[in-house]
ROZAVO-327350 format. One line per 10 residues: number of its first residue (from 0); their letters; for each residue x, y, z of N, C-alpha, C. Coordinates in steps of 0.2 Angstrom, whole numbers. Layout:
ROZAVO-327350
NUM = A = X:Y:Z:X:Y:Z:X:Y:Z ~ ...
END
This chain:
ROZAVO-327350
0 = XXXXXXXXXX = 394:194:-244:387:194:-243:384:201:-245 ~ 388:208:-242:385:213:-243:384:213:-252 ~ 388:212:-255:389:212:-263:381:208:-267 ~ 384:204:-263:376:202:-267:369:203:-262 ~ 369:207:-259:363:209:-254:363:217:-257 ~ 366:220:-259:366:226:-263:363:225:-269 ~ 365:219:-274:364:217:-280:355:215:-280 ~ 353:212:-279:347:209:-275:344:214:-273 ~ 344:219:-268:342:226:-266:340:230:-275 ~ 345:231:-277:345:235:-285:341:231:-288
10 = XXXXXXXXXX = 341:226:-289:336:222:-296:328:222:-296 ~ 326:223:-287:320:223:-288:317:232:-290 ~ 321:236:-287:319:241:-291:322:244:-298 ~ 325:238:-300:325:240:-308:320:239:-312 ~ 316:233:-311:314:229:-312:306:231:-309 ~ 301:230:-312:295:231:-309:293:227:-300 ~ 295:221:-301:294:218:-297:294:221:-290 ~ 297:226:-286:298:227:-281:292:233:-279 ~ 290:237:-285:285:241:-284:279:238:-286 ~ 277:232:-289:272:232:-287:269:226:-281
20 = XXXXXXXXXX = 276:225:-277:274:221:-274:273:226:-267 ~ 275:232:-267:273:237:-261:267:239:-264 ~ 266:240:-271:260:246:-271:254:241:-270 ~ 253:233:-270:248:229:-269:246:229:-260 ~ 252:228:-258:252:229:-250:250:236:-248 ~ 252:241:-249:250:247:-250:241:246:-251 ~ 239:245:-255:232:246:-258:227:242:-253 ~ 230:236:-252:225:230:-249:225:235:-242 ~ 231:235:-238:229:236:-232:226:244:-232 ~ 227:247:-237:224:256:-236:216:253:-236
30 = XXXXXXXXXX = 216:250:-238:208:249:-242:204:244:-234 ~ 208:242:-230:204:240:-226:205:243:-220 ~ 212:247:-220:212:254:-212:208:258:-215 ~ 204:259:-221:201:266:-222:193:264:-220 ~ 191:256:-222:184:255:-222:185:254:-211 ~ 189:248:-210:186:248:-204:188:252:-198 ~ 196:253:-197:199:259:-193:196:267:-194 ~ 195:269:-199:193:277:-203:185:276:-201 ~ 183:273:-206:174:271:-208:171:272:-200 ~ 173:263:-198:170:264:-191:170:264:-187
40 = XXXXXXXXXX = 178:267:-186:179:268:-180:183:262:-176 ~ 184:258:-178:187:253:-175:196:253:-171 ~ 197:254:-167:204:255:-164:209:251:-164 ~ 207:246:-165:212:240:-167:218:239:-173 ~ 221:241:-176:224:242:-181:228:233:-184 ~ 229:231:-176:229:223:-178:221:219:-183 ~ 216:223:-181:210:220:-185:213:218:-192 ~ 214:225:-195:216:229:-200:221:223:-205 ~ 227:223:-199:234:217:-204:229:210:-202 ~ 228:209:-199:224:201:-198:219:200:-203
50 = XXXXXXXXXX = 215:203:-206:212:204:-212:213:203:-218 ~ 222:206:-217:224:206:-225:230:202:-225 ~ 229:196:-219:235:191:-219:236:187:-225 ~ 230:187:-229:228:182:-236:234:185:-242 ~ 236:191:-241:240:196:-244:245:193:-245 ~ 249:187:-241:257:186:-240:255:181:-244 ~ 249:175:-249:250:171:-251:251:173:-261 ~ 249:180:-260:249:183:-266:257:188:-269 ~ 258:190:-264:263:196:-265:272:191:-262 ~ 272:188:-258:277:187:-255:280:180:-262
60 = XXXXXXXXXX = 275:176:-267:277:173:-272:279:177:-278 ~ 276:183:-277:279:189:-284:286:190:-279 ~ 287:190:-275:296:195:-273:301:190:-275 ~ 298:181:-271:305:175:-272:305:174:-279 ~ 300:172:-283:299:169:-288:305:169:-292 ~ 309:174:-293:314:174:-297:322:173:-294 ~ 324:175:-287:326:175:-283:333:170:-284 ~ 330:162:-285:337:160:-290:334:155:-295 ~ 326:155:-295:325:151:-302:326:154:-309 ~ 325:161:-309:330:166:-316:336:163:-315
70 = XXXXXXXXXX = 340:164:-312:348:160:-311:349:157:-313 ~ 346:151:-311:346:145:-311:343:143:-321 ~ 338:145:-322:336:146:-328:340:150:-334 ~ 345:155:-334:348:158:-339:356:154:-334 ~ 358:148:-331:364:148:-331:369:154:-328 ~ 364:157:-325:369:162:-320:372:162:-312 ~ 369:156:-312:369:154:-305:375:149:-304 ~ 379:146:-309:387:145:-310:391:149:-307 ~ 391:154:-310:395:160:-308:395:161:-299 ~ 390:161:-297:388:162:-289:390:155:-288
80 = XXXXXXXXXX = 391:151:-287:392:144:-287:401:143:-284 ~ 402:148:-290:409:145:-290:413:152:-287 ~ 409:157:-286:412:164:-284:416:161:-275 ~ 420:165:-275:422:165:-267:420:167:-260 ~ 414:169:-264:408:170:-257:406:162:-254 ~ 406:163:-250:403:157:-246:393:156:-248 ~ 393:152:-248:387:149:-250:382:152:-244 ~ 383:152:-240:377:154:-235:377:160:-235 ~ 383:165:-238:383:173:-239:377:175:-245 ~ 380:170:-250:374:170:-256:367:171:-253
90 = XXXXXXXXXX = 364:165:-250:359:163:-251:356:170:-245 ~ 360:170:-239:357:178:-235:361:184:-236 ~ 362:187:-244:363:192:-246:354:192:-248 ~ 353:187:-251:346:189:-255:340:189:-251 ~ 342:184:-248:335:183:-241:334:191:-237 ~ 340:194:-235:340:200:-233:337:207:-238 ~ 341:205:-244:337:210:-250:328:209:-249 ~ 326:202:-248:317:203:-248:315:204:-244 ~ 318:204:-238:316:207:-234:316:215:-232 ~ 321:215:-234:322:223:-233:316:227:-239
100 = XXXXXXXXXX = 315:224:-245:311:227:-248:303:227:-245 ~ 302:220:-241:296:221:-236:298:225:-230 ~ 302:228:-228:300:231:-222:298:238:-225 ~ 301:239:-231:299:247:-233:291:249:-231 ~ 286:246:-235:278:245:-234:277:248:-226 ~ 281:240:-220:278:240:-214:281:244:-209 ~ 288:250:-212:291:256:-210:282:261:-210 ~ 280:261:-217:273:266:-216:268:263:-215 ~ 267:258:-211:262:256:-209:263:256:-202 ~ 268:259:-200:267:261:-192:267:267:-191
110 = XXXXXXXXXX = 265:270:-194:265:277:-194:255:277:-197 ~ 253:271:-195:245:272:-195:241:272:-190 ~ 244:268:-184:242:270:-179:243:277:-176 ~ 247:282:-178:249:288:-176:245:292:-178 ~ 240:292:-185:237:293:-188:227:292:-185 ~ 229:286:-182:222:282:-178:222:288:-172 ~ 228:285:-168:227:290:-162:225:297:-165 ~ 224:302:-166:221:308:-168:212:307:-168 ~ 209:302:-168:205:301:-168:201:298:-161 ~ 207:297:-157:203:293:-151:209:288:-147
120 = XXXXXXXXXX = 208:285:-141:215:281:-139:216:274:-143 ~ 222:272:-142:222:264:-146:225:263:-141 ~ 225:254:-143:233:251:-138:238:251:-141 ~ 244:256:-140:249:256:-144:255:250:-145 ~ 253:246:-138:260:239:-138:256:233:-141 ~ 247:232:-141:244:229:-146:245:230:-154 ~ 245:236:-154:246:237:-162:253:238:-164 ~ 258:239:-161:264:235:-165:267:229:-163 ~ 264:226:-159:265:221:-160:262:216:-164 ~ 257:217:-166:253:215:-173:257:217:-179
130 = XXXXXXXXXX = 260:223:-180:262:225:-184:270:221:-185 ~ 273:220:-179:278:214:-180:275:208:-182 ~ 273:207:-178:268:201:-181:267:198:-187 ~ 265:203:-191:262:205:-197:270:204:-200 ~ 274:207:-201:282:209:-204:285:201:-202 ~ 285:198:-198:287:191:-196:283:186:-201 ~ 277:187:-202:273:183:-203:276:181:-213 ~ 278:188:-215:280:190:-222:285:187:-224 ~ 289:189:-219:298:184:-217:297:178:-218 ~ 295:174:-215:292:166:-213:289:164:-222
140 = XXXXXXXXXX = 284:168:-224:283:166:-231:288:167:-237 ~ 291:171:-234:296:174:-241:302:168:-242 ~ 305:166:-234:310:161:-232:307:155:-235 ~ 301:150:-236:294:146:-238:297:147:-247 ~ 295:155:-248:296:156:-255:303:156:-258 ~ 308:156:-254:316:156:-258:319:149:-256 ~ 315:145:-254:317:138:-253:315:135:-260 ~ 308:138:-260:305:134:-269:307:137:-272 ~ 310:143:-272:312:146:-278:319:143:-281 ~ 324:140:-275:327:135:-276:329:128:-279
150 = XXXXXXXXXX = 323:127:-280:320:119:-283:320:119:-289 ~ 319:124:-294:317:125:-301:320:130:-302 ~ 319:131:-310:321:134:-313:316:139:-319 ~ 310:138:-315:302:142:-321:301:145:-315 ~ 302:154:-315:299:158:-311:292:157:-311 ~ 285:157:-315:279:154:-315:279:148:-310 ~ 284:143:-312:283:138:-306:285:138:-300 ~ 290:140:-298:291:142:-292:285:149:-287 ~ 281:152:-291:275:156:-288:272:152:-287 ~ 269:148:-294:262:142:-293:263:139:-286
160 = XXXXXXXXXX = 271:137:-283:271:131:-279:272:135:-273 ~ 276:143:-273:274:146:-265:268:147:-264 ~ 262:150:-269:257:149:-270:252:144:-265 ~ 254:137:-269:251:131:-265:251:131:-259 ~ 258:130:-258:262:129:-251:260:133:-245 ~ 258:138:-247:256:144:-241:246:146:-241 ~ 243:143:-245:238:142:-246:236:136:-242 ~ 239:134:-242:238:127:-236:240:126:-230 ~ 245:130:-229:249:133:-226:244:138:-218 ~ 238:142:-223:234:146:-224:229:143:-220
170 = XXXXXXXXXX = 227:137:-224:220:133:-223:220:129:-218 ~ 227:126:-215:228:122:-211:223:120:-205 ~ 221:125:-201:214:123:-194:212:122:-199 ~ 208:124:-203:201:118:-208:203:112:-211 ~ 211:112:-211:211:105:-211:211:102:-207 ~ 213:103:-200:215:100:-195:208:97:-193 ~ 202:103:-192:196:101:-190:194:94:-194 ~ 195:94:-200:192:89:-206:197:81:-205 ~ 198:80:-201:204:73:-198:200:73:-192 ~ 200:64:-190:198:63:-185:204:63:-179
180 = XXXXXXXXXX = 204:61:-173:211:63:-167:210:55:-166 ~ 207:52:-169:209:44:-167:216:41:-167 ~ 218:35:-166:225:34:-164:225:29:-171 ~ 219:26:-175:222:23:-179:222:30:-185 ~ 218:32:-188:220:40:-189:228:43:-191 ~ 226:45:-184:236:46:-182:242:42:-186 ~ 238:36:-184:246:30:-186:246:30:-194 ~ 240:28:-197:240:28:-205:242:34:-207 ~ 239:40:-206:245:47:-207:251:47:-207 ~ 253:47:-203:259:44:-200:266:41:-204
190 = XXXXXXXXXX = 259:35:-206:264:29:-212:265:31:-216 ~ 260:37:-219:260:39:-228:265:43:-226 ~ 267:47:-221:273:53:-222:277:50:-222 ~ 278:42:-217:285:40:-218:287:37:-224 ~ 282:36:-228:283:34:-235:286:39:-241 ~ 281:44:-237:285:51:-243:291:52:-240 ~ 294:52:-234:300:54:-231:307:49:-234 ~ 304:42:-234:310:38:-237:309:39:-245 ~ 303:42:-247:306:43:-256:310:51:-257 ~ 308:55:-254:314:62:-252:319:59:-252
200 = XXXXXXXXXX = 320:53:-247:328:53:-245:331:46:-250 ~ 327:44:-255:330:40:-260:330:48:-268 ~ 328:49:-267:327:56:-272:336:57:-271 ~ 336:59:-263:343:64:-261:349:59:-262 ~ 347:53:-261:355:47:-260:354:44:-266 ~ 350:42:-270:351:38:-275:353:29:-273 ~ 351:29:-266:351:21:-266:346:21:-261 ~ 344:13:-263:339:10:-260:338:8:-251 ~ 345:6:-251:347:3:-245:344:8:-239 ~ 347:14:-239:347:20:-234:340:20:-232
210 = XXXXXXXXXX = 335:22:-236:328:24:-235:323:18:-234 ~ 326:11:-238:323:6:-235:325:5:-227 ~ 329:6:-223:329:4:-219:329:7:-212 ~ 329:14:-216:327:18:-213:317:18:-212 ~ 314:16:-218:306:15:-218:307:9:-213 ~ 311:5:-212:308:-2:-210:309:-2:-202 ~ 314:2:-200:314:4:-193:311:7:-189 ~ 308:13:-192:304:20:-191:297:14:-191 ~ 294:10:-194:289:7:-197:287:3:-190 ~ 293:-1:-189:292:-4:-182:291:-2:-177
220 = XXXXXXXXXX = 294:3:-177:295:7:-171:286:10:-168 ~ 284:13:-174:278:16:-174:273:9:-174 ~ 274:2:-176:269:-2:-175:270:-3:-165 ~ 276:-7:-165:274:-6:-158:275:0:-151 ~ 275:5:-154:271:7:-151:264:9:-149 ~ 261:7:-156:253:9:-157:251:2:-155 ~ 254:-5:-154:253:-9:-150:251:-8:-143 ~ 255:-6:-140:257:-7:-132:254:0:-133 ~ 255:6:-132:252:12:-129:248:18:-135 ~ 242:15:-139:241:18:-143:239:26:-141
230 = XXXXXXXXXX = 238:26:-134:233:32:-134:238:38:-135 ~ 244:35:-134:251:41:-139:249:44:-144 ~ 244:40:-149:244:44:-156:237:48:-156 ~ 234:49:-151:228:53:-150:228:60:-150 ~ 225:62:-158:228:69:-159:234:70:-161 ~ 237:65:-161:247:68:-163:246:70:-171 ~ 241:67:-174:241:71:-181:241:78:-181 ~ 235:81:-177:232:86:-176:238:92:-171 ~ 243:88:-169:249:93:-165:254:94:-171 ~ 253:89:-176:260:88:-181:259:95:-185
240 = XXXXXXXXXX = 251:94:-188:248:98:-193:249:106:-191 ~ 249:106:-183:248:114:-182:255:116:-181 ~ 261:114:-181:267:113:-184:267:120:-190 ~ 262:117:-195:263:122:-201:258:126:-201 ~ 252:128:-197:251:130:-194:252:140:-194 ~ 253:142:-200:257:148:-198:253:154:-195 ~ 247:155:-201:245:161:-198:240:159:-190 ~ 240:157:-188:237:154:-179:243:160:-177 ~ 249:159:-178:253:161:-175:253:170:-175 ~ 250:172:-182:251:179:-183:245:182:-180
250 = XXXXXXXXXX = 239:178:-177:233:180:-173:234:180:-166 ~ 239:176:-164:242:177:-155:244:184:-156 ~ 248:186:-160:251:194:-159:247:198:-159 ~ 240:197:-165:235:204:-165:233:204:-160 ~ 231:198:-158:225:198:-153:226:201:-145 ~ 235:200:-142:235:203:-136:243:205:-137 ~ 246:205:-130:255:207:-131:259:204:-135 ~ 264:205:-133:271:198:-138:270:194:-136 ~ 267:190:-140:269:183:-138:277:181:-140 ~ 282:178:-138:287:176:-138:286:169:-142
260 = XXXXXXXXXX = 283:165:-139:282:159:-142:280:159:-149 ~ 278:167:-154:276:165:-159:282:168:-162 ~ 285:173:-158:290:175:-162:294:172:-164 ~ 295:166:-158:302:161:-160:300:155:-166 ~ 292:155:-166:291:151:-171:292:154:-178 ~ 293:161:-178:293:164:-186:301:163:-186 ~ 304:165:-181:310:162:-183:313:159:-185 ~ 309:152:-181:311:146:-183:310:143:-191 ~ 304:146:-194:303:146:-199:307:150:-204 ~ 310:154:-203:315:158:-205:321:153:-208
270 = XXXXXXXXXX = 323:152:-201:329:148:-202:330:142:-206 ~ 324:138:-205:323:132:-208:321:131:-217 ~ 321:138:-219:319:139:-226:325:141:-227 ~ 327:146:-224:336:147:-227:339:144:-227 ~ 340:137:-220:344:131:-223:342:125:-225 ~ 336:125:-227:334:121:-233:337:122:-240 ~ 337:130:-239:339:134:-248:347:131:-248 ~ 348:133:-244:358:132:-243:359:122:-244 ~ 355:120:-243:358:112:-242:355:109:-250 ~ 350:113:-253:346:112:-260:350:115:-266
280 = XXXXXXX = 356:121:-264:360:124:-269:367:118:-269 ~ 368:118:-262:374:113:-260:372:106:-263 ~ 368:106:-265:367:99:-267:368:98:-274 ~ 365:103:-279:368:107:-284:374:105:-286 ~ 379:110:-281:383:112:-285:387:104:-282 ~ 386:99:-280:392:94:-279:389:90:-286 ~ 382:89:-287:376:84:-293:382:86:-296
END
C-alpha cells in the first residue's frame, strides 16, 4: 500500500493536476475570508468554508477523475490487478494520496483564524471544527469521486458523473422539500428504487432469478405493510433522502461544537465509497 500511496502522492505533482486543484481552493476561499472575515469584520471563519462548500463539487472531480479511469483506459490497471499487493492496499494507497493532497490547502487554512484573531476574539473550538468539517466534507466527496472513477474508463466521464452525483448530493433539502411526506408518496418511491435496486443486481449476477425474487419479496413485503400500518411510510421518503444529504452535515460543524454524529456520518461515507471501489475492481478482475 505504502508503494502505491507514494506513486499516487508523485503523479499529482507531476502532472498539473494536484496544483491546480490547491490553487482553486486557495483562490475561492482567499476570496471570501478577504471579503467577509477581513472586509467586515465578520469572526466566524466557519461562515467563510460554509460558503465555499460548492467548491468540493468542482475541485474534488479534478483530483479522482483519473485515479483509476486512466488505468483502466491505457490498460494499466492489469498490472495492479495481478501485482501482489492486496486489492484493498491498492485501492487505500490512492484514497490516501487524495487525501493527503487535500489536506495540504486545509494545513493553511488553519493558520486563518490565527490571522483573524489579531484583529479581535473568535471562537477557536468553532472554527476548527468547521475546518474539520470542511476537510471531512472533501474526504466524503473524494471517496463518491474514486468509486466513479472506478466504473469507467473516460476521465471526462468520470468528472461529468462526480460532478452530477454531488450536485444533487448538494441540492438534496430542495429536493426533499419538492416531495410530498404522504404515505402513498413514500411507497411508489419506494417501488421505483426497488426496481432500480433489482436491475443493479441483475447487472451484477447476470440472471434473472436472484432479482426477480428478490423484487417480488421486498414488493410484498412493502404492500402489506402499507396495507395494515401505512402511517409507517409518512416521511420515510424524506428520512431516506436526507441519508444523502451531505452538506446538512458539514453546517452542524460550522454552526456550533463537534458534532460526533456528523463526524461518524463522513465516515461512514468514506468507508462506503472505498468499499464500493474495492467490490467494483474485484468484480473486474474475476469478469
Amino acid at each position: 500500500m505504502l508503494a502505491v500511496y507514494k506513486r499516487e502522492l508523485r503523479s499529482y505533482f507531476y502532472t498539473m493536476t494536484g496544483y491546480i486543484f490547491m490553487a482553486f481552493l486557495f483562490v475561492v476561499v482567499g476570496i471570501y475570508f478577504t471579503a467577509f472575515n477581513l472586509s467586515y469584520g465578520y469572526p466566524l471563519f466557519g461562515y467563510t468554508l460554509s460558503s465555499c462548500a460548492f467548491t468540493m463539487l468542482i475541485t474534488t472531480p479534478i483530483l479522482s477523475m483519473r485515479v483509476l479511469a486512466e488505468e483502466r483506459r491505457q490498460k494499466v490497471d492489469q498490472l495492479l490487478l495481478t501485482s501482489p499487493v492486496p486489492l484493498c492496499g491498492i485501492v487505500l494507497g490512492k484514497y490516501l494520496a487524495m487525501i493527503t493532497v487535500f489536506a495540504i490547502p486545509i494545513a493553511f487554512f488553519c493558520l486563518y483564524p490565527v490571522i483573524l484573531s489579531m484583529y479581535g476574539e473568535i471562537a477557536w473550538a468553532q472554527t476548527y471544527a468547521a475546518i474539520l468539517g470542511f476537510y471531512l466534507l472533501g474526504c466524503a466527496c473524494l471517496a463518491v469521486g474514486l468509486y466513479i472513477s472506478s466504473i469507467t474508463e473516460n476521465q471526462v466521464m468520470a468528472a461529468v458523473l462526480s460532478f452530477a452525483v454531488l450536485f444533487v448530493f448538494y441540492l438534496m433539502s430542495g429536493v426533499e422539500s419538492l416531495i410530498p411526506d404522504t404515505s402513498s408518496a413514500s411507497f411508489l418511491a419506494l417501488t421505483v428504487f426497488l426496481a432500480a435496486a433489482c436491475f443493479v443486481i441483475w447487472h451484477m449476477v447476470h440472471t434473472f432469478v436472484i432479482p426477480a425474487v428478490f423484487g417480488v419479496v421486498s414488493e410484498a413485503v412493502m404492500v402489506i405493510f402499507y396495507l395494515v400500518k401505512p402511517q409507517v411510510y409518512e416521511g420515510l421518503l424524506q428520512k431516506i433522502l436526507e441519508l444523502f444529504n451531505i452538506s446538512s452535515r458539514f453546517y452542524d460543524l460550522t454552526e456550533g461544537m463537534l458534532d460526533l454524529a456528523a463526524v461518524v456520518y463522513f465516515l461512514s461515507v468514506i468507508t462506503a465509497g472505498v468499499f464500493l471501489t474495492i467490490q467494483s475492481i474485484q468484480k473486474r478482475r474475476w469478469s
